[in-house]
N, CA and C atoms as a LAMMPS dump frame, in Angstrom:
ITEM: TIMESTEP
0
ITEM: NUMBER OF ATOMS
486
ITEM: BOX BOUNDS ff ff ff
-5.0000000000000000e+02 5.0000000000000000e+02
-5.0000000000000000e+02 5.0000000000000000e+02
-5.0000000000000000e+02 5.0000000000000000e+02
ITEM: ATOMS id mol type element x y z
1 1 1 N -436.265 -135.094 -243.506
2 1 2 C -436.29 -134.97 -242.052
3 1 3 C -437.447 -135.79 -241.492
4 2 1 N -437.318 -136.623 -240.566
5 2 2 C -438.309 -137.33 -239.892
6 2 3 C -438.934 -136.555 -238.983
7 3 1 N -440.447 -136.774 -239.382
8 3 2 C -441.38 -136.077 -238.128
9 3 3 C -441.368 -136.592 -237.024
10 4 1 N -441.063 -136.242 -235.664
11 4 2 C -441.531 -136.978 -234.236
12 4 3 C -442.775 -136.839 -233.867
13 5 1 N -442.661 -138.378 -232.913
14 5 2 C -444.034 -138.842 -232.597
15 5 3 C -444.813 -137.354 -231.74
16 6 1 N -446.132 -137.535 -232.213
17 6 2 C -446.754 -136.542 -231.081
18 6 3 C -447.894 -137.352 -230.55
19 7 1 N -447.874 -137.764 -229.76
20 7 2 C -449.116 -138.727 -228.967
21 7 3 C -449.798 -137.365 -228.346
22 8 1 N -450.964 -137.704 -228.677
23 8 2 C -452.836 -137.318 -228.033
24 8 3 C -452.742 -137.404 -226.751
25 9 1 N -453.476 -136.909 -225.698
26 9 2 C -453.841 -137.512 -224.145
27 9 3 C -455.107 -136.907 -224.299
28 10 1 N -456.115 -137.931 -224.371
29 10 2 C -457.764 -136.972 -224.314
30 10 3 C -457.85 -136.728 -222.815
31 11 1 N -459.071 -136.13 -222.334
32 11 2 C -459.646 -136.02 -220.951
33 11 3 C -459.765 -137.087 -220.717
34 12 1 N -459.144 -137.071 -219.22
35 12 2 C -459.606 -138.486 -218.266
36 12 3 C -458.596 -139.436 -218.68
37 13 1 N -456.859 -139.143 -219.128
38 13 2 C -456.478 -140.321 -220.08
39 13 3 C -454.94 -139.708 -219.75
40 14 1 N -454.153 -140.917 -219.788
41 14 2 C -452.634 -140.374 -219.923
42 14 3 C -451.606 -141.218 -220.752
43 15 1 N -450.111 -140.999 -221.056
44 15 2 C -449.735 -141.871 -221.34
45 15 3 C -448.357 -141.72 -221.693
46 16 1 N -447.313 -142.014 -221.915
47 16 2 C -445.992 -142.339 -221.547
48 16 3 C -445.074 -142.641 -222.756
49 17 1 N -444.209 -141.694 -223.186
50 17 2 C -443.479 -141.391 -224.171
51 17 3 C -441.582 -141.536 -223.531
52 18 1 N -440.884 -142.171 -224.609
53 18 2 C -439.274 -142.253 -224.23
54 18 3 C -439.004 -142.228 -225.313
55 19 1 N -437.805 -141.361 -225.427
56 19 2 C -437.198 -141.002 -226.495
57 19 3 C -438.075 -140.013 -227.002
58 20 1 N -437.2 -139.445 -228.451
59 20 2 C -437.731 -138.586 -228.955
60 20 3 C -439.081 -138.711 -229.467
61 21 1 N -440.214 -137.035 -228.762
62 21 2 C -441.644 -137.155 -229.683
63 21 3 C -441.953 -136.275 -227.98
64 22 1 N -443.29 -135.903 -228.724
65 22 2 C -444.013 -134.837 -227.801
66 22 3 C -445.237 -135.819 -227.081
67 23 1 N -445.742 -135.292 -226.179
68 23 2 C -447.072 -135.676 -225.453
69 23 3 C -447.915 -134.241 -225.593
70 24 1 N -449.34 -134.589 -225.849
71 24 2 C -449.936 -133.187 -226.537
72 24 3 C -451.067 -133.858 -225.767
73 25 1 N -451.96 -132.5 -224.897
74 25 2 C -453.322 -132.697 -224.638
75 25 3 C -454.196 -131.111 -224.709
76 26 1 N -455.106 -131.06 -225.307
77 26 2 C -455.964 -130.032 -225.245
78 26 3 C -456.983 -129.619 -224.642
79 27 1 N -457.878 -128.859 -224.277
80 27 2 C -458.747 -128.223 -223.349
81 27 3 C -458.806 -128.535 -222.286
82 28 1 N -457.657 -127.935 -221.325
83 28 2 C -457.791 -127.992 -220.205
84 28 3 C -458.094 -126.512 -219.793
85 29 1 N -459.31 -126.411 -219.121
86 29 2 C -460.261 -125.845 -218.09
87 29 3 C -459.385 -125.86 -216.914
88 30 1 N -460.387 -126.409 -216.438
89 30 2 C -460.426 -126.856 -214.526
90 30 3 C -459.361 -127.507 -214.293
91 31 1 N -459.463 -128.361 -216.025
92 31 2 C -458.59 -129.523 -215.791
93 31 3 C -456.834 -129.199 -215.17
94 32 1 N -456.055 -130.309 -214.539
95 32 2 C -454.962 -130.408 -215.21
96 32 3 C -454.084 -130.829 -215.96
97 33 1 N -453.468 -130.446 -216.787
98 33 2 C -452.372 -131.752 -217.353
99 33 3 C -451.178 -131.918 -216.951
100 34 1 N -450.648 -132.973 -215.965
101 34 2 C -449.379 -133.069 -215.489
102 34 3 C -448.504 -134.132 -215.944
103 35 1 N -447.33 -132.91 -216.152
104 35 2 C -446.355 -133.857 -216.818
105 35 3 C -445.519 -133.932 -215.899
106 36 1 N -444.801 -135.42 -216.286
107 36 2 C -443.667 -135.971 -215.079
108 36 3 C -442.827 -136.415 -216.204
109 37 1 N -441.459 -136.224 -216.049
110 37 2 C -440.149 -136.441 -216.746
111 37 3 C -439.21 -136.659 -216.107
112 38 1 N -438.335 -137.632 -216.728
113 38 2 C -437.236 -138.629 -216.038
114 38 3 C -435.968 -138.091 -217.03
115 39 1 N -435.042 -136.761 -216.761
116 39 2 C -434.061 -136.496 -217.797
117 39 3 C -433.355 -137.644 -218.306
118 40 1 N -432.786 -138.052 -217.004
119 40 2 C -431.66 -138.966 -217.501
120 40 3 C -432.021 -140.681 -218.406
121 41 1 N -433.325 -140.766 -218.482
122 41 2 C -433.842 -142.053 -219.08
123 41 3 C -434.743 -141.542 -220.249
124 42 1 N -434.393 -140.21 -220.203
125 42 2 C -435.759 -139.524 -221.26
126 42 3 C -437.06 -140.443 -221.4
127 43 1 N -437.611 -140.246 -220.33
128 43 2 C -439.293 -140.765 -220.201
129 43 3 C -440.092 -140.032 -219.693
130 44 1 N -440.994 -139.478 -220.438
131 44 2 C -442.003 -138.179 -220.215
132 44 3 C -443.632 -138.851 -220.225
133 45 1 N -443.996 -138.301 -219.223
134 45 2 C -445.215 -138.966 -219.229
135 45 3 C -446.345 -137.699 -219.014
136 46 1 N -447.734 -137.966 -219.266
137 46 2 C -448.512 -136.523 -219.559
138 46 3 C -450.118 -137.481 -218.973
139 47 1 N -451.107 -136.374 -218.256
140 47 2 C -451.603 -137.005 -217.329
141 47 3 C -452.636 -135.801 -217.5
142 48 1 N -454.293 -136.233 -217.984
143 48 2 C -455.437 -134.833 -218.303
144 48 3 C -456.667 -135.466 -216.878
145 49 1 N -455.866 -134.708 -215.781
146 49 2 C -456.381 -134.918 -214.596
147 49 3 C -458.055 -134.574 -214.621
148 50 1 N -459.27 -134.662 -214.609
149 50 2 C -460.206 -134.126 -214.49
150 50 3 C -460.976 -133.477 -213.166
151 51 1 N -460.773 -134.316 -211.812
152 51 2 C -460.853 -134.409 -210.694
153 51 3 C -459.734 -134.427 -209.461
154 52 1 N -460.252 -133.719 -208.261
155 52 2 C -459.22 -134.352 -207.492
156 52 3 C -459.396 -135.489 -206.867
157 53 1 N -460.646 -136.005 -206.597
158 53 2 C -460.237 -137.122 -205.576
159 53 3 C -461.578 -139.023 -206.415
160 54 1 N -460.901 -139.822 -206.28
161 54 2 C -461.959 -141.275 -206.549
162 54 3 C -462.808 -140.872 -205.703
163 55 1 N -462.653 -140.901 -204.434
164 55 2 C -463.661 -140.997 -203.15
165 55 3 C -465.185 -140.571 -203.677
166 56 1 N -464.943 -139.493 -205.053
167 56 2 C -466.648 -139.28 -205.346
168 56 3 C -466.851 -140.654 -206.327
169 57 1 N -466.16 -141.179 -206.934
170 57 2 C -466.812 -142.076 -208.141
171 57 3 C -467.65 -143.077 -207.37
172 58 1 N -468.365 -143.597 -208.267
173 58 2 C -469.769 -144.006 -208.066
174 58 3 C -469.569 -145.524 -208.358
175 59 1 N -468.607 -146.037 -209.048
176 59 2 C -468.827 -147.35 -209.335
177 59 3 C -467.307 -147.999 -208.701
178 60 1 N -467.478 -149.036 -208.625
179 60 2 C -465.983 -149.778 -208.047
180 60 3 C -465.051 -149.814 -209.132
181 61 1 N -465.546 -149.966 -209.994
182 61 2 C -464.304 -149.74 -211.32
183 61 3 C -464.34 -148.842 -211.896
184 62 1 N -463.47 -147.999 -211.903
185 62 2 C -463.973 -146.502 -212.669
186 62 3 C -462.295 -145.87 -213.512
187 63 1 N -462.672 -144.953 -213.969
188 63 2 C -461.317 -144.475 -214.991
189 63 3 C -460.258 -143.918 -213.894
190 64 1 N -458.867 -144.577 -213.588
191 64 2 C -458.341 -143.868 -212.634
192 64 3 C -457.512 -142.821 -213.36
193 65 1 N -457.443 -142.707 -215.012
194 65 2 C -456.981 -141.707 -214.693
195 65 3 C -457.961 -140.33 -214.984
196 66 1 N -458.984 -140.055 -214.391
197 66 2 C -459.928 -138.855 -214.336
198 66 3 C -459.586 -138.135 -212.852
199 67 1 N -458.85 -139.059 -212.152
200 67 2 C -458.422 -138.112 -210.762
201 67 3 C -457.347 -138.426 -210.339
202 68 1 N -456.654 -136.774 -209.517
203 68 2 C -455.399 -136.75 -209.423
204 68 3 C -454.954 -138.037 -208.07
205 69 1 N -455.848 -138.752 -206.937
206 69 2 C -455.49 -139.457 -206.5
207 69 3 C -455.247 -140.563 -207.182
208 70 1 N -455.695 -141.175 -207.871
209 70 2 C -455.502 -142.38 -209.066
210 70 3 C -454.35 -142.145 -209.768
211 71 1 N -454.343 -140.778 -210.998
212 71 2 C -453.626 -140.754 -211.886
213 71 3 C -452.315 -141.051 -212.029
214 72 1 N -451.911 -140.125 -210.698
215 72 2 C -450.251 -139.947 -210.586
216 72 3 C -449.677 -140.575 -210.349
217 73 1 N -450.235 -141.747 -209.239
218 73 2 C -449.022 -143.095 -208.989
219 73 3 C -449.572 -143.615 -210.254
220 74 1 N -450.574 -144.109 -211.127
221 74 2 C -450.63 -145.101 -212.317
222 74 3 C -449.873 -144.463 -213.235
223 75 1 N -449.813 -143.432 -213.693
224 75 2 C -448.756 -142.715 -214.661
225 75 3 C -447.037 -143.163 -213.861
226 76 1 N -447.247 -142.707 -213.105
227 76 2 C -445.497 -143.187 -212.287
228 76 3 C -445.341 -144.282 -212.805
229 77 1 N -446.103 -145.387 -212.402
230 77 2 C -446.209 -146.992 -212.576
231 77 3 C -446.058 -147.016 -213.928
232 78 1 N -446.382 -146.532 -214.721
233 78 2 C -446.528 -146.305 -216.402
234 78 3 C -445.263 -146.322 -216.796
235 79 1 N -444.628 -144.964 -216.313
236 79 2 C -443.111 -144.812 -216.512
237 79 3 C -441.585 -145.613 -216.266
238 80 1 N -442.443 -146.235 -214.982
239 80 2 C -441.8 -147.271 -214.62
240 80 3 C -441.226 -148.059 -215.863
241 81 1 N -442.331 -148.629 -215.976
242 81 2 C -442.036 -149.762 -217.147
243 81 3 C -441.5 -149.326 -218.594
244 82 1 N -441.176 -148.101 -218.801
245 82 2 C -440.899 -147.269 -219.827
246 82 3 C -439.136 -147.254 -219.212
247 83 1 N -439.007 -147.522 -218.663
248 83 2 C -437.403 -147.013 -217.892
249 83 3 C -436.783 -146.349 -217.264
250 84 1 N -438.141 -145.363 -216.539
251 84 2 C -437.712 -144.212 -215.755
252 84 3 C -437.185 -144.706 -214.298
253 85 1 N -436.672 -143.804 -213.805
254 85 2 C -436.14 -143.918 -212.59
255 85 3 C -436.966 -142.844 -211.435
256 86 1 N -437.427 -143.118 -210.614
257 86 2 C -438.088 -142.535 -209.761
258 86 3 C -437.248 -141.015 -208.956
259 87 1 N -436.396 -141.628 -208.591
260 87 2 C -435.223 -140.598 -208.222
261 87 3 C -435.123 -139.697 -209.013
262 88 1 N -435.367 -139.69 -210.568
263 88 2 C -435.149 -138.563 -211.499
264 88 3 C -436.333 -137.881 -211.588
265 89 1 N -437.03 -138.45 -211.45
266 89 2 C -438.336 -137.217 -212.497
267 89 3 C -438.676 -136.256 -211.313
268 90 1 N -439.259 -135.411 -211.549
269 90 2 C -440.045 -134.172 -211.731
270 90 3 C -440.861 -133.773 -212.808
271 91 1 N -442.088 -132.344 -212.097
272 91 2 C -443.314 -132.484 -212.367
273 91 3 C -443.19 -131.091 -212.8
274 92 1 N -444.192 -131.081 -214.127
275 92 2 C -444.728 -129.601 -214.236
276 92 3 C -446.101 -129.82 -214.728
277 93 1 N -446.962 -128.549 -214.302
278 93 2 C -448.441 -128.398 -214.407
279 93 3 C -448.686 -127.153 -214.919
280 94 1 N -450.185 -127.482 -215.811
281 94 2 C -450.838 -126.48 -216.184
282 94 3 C -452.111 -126.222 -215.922
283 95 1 N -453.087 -125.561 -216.039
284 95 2 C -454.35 -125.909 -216.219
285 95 3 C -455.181 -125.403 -214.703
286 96 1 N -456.146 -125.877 -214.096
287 96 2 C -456.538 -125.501 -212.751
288 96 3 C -457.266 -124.019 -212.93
289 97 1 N -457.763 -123.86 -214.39
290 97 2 C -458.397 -122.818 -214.095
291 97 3 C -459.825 -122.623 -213.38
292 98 1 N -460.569 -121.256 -213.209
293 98 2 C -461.704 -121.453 -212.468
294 98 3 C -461.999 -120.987 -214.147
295 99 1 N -463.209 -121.429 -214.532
296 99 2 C -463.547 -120.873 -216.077
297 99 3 C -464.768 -120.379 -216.171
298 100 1 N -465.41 -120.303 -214.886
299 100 2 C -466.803 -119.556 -214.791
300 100 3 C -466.806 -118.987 -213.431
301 101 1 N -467.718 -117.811 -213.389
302 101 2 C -467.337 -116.637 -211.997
303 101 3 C -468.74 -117.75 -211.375
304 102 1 N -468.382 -118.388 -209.934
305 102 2 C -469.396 -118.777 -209.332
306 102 3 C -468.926 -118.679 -208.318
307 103 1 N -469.801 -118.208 -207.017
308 103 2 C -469.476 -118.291 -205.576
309 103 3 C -469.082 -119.483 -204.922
310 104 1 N -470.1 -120.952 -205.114
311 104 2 C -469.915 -121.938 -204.977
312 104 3 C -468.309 -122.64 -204.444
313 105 1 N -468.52 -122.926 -203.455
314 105 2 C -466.94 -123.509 -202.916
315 105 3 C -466.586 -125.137 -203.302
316 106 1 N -467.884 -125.824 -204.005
317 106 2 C -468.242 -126.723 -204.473
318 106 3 C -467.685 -126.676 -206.04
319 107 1 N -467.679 -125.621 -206.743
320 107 2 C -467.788 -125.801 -207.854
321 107 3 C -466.15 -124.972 -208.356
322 108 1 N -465.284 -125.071 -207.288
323 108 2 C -464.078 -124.338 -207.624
324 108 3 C -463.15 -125.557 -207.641
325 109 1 N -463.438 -126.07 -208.94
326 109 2 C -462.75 -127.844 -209.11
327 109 3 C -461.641 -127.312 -209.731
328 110 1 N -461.023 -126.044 -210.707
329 110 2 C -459.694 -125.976 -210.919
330 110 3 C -458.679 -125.651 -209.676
331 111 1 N -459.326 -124.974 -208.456
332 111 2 C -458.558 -124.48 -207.339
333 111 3 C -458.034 -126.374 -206.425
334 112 1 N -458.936 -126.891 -206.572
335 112 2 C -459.437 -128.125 -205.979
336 112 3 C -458.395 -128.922 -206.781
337 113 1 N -458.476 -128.939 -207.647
338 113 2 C -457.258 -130.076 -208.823
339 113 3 C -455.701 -129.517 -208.502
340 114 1 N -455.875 -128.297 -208.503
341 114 2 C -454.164 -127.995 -208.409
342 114 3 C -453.926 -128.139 -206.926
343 115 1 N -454.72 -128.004 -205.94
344 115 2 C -454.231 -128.481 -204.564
345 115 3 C -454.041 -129.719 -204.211
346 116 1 N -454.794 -130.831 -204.907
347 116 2 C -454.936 -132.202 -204.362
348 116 3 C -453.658 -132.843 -205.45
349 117 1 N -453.145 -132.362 -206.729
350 117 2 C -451.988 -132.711 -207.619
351 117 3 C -450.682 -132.536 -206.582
352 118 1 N -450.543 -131.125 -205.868
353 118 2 C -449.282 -130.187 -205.219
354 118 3 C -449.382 -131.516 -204.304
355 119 1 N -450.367 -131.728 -203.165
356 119 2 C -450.346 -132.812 -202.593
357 119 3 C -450.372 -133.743 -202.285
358 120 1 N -450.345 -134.824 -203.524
359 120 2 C -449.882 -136.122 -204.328
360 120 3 C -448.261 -136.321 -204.423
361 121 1 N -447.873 -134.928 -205.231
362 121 2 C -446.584 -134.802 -205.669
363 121 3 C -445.862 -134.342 -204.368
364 122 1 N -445.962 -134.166 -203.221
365 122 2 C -445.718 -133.847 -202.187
366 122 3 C -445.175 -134.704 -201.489
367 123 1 N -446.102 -135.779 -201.616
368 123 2 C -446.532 -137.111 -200.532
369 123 3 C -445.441 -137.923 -201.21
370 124 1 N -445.247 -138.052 -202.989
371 124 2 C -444.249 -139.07 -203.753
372 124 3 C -442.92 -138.355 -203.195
373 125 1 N -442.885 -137.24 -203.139
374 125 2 C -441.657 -136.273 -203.21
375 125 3 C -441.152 -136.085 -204.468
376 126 1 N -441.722 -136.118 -205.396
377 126 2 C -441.919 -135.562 -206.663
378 126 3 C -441.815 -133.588 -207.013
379 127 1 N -440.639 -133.092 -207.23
380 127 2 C -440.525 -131.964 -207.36
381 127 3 C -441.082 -130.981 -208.28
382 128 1 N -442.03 -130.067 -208.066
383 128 2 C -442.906 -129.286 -209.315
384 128 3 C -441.506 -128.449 -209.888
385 129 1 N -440.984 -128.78 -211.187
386 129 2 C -439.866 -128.009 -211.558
387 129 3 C -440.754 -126.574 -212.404
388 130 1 N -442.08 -126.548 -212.549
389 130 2 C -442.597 -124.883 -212.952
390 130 3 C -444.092 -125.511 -213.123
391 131 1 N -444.919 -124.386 -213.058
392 131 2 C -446.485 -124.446 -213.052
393 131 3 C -446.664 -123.248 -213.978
394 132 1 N -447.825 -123.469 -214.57
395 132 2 C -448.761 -122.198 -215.028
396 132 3 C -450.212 -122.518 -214.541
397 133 1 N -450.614 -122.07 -213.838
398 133 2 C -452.06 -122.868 -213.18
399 133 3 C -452.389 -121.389 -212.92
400 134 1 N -453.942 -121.721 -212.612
401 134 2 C -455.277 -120.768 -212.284
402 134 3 C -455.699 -120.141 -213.542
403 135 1 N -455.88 -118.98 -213.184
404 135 2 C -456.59 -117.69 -214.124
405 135 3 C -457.635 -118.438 -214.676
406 136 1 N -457.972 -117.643 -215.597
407 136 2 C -460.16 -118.406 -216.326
408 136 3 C -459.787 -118.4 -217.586
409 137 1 N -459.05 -119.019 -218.279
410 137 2 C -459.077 -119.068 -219.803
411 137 3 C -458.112 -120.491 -220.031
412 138 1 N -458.755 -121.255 -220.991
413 138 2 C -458.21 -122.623 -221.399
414 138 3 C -456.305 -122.631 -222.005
415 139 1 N -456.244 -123.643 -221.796
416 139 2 C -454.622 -124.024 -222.648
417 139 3 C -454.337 -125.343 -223.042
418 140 1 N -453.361 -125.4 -224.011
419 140 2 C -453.028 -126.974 -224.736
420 140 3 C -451.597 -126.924 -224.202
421 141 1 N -451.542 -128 -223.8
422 141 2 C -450.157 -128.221 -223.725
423 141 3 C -449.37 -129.334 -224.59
424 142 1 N -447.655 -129.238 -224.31
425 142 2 C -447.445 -130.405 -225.001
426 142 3 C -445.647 -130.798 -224.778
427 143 1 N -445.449 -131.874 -224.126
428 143 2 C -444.605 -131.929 -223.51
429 143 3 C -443.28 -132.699 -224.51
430 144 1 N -442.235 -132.139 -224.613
431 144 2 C -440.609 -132.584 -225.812
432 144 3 C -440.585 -133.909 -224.649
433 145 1 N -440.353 -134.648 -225.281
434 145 2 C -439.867 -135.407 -224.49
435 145 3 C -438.221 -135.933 -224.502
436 146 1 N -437.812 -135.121 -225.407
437 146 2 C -436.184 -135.003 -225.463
438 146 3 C -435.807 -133.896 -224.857
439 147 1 N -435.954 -133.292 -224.274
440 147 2 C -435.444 -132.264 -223.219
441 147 3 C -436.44 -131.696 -222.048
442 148 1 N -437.741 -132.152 -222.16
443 148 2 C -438.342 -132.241 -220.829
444 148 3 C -439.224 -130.509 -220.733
445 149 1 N -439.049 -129.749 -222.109
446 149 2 C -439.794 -128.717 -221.873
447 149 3 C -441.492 -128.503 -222.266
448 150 1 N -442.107 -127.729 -221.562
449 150 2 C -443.345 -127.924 -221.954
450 150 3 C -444.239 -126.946 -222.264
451 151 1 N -444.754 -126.629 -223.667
452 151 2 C -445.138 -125.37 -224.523
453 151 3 C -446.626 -125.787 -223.935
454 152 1 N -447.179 -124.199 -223.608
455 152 2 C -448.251 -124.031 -222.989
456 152 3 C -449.099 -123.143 -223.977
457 153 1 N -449.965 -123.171 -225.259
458 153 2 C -450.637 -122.519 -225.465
459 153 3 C -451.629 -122.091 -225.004
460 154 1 N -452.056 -120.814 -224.687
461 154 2 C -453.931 -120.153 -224.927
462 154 3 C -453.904 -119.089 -225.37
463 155 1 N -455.493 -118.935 -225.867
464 155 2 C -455.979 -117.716 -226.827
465 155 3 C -455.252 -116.641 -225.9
466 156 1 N -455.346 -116.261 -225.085
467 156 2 C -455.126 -114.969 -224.027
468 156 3 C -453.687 -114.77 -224.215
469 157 1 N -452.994 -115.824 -223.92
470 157 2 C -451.582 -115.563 -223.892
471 157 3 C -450.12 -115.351 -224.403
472 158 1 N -451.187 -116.21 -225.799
473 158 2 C -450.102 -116.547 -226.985
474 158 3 C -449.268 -118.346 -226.387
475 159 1 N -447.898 -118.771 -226.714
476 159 2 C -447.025 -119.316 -226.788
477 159 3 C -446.344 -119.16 -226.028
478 160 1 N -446.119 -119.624 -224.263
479 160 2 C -444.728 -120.056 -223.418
480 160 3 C -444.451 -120.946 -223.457
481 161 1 N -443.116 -121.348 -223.088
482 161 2 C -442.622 -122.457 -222.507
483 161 3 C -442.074 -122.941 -221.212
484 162 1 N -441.839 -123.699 -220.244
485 162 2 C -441.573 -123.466 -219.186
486 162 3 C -441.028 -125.093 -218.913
């Protein structure tokens, strides 16, 4: 039996799978990881958002994919060239947790990531087909890219899929 591909996505990093094989990223916090999938061209793409917005980066060239304004059209653009069709895909998310109790309205960057993602994917018209977002405890995800489902591990929860 042949093993399928499982491609990595570190923090700050994404990248774009067709045909059969998984997209896998781990410790997402605050973070999110959003996956976008194209059924009918089977092209799955996976996206370890760190931030919501460039407007803070500091240098003119900087990693676009560490924020959800950058990430999501360059991942789209990604898919593009992979064979997806825009008309097809849809989005699912994980991650956006708060992972430390702080008052700070500054420092609530998982609440902050899953609002500025919803309103990216909003703006493309990109449909969230399921989320698992918030709560304070980490998860790995990892997206089939032959049927578009996406297994959400953490310690707390055990094994869904959605």
């Amino acid at each position: 039996m042949m093993e399928s591909t499982v491609l990595r996505v570190g923090i700050a990093e994404f990248n774009v799978l067709k045909g059969d094989g998984k997209i896998k990223t781990t410790g997402l916090g605050s973070c999110i990881g959003l996956t976008l999938f194209d059924p009918m061209n089977q092209v799955g793409g996976l996206a370890h958002i760190m931030l919501p917005t460039s407007q803070i980066a500091r240098d003119q060239s900087f990693n676009v994919a560490k924020y959800a304004d950058t990430a999501i059209p360059a991942l789209l653009k990604k898919m593009h060239q992979f064979g997806a069709s825009y008309e097809n895909i849809h989005a699912k998310m994980a991650g956006g947790s708060q992972m430390f109790q702080i008052e700070l309205d500054s420092m609530k960057i998982g609440y902050k990531n899953i609002m500025k993602c919803k309103e990216i994917l909003q703006q493309l018209k990109i449909p969230i087909q399921a989320e698992d977002i918030g709560g304070s405890f980490g998860r790995t995800i990892e997206l089939d890219v032959f049927d578009g489902s996406l297994s959400i591990r953490s310690i707390k929860y055990g094994i869904k899929e959605i």
